[in-house]
C-alpha positions, 0 to 999 in steps of 0.5 A: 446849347452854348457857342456856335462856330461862324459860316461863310457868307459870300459877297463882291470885293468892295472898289479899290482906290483906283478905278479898277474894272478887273473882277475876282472871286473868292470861294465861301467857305463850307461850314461845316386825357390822361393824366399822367401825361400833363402837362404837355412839353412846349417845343423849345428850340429857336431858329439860332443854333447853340450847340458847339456842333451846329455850324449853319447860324453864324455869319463869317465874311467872304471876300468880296468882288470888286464893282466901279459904281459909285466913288467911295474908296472902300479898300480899308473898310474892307480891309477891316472886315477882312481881318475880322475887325467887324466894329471898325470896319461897320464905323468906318462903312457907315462913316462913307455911307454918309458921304456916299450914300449912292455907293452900294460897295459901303452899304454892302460891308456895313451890312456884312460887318454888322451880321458878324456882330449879330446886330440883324436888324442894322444888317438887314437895313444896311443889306437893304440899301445895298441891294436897291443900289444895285438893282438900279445900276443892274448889278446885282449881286447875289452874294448880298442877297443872300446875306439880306436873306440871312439877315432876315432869318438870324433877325425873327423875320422870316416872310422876308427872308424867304424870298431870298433864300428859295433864290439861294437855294434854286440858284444851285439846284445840283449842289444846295448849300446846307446853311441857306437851305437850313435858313429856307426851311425854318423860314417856311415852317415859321410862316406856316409852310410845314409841308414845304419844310418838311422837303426842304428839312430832309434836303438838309438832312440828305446833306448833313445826316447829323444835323440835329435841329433839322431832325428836330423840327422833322419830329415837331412837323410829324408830331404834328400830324400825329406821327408819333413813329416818325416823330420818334425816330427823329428825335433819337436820331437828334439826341444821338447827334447832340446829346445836349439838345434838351428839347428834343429829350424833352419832346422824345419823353413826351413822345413815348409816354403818347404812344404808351398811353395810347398802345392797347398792346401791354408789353409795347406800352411797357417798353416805350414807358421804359424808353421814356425813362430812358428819354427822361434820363438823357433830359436831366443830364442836361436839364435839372429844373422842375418842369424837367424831372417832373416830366421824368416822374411821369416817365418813372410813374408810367414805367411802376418805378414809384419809389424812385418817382416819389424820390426825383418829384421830392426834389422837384417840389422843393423848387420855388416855380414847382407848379400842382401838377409836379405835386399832383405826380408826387402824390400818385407815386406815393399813392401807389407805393402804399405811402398814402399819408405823404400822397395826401399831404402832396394831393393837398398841396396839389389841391391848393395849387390846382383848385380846378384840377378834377384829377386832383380831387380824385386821387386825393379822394383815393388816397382818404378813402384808403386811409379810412378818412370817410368825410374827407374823402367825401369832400374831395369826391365832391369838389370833382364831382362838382368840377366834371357833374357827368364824371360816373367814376366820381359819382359812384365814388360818393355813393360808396363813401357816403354810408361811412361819412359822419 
């Protein structure tokens, strides 16, 4: 997920030198508990959107039109912003907002200027200003609310930017804008509306069928209401979009390795461990760091493809930030491959780095006993045991050990 084109904002064009009455209006532009499944993957998109496809996040200017308040003369100002001078257009905006500081036009290109340079907190304060000026000389201008509104957003402060955008977004009910809806939507999910963002999510899907983050929070929405099907469909419906988008491979992998854990039928359980190699797949493509192909070994162990499970989770655990988990799954593949004394040195290490992992403890118990290593496999046994007293798999496992312990 790297650069993102720019959007159209829409605003008033700031007073000319003289004092002119006449107004004109430029249109925006439409931009375009079971162990194999730990740990579980955290969702990893932002509100920004990265991906060269994603065109709802960054902030163009808009013609503004033009107002008589106040006494500053802004036509340079604007001028800069319009030829995408945003630096000097903010200097200069600010440097009239000193001596007119009752001149809303010179806050409004401040505020404008300064979304284009991504500093959201200086436009969210700029914009702020703007529309109080306004308010009180009862010219409202909703094309600067909105953009406060964007502010908010494209700055983390989601309870105040959603005021402004459920205003945006009703102002034209019959044909909503897909990027103020898209801002609406995170803004109700980050403060904990997710059913309300879920409707306005599928509107922005109605606009934009392809828009992947929106399917991607629709997954993250159902995912959390236990609908995996939903969340599922979602997910490829995003990755076919944006292949590039590696929280949702990562999310759509864990998705499926869920509904097969869960799935009493074999052979639908077969195919989504398969679809969750397929998933993992598309995930490394894109991402090759060791939470990333430890998810993948778990696809490939769930799916019995251990010998290529053990070769990916090699490499992982070669990584400084490998964690007992990715060693834990080494060692299962090795396990089931039959190559028990690289499972129990994997186990081992797995041990180390999750002394309190109970799963551990008992595979490394396995994996001794097998190798006829009585009394390690009775001290593995027992370290779970002691971790999980009312386990009976661990209990009857000592007491079939005990007898060739010595």
């Amino acid at each position: 997920m790297l650069a993102a084109s720019v959007v159209a904002a829409q605003s008033t064009r700031p007073r000319r030198a003289t004092k002119s009455t006449s107004k004109s209006t430029a249109s925006a532009e439409k931009p375009a508990s079971d162990p194999l499944l730990r740990p579980e993957p955290q969702p990893t998109p932002g509100t920004r959107r990265t991906s060269s496809n994603d065109s709802l996040l960054d902030v163009q200017p808009v013609r503004p039109v033009a107002n008589t308040v106040g006494t500053a003369d802004t036509k340079h100002a604007y001028l800069l912003l319009e030829q995408k001078q945003f630096a000097a257009a903010a200097k200069e905006a600010k440097q009239l907002t000193a001596t007119y500081p009752n001149d809303p036009e010179a806050w409004k290109i401040a505020g404008f200027a300064e979304l284009n340079l991504k500093q959201y907190a200086e436009a969210a304060k700029d914009l702020e200003k703007a529309v109080q000026l306004q308010r009180l000389a009862k010219q409202e201008d909703p094309n600067t609310e909105s953009a406060l509104g964007q502010a908010y957003v494209l700055g983390e402060k989601y309870a105040e930017a959603l005021p402004y955008l459920v205003a945006a977004t009703s102002r034209n009910a019959d044909k909503p804008d897909a990027m103020m809806l898209y801002y609406r939507a995170i803004s109700e999910y980050k403060t904990g509306k997710p059913a309300d963002a879920e409707k306005t999510f599928n509107a922005v899907i109605k606009l934009n069928p392809k828009d992947s983050l929106s399917l991607f929070y629709l997954a993250q929405i159902a995912l959390a209401k236990n609908d995996l099907d939903g969340a599922i469909a979602s997910l490829n419906r995003a990755t076919v979009n944006d292949a590039r988008l590696s929280g949702a491979w990562t999310l759509l992998t864990s998705a499926y390795l869920r509904r097969a854990a869960m799935n009493s039928d074999p052979a639908q359980a077969e195919a989504d461990y398969l679809n969750a190699v397929r998933a993992g797949e598309g995930l490394i493509k894109v991402r090759t760091d060791a939470e990333a192909v430890t998810l993948f070994g778990q696809a490939l162990i769930g799916s019995k493809q251990f010998a290529r499970a053990a070769s990916a989770l090699e490499r992982a655990t070669a990584a400084q930030d490998a964690s007992g988990v990715t060693f834990y799954l080494l060692g299962i593949a090795h396990s089931r491959a039959g190559a028990f004394p690289k499972a129990i040195a994997a186990l081992e290490t797995a041990a180390k780095k999750s002394p309190d992992d109970v799963n551990v403890y008992r595979e490394l118990g396995y994996a001794y006993e097998v190798s006829k290593q009585y009394a390690k496999a009775l001290g593995a046994y027992q370290r779970g045991s002691a971790l999980a007293p009312a386990d009976a798999d661990l209990k009857e496992s000592i007491e079939r050990v005990k007898p060739f312990a010595r």
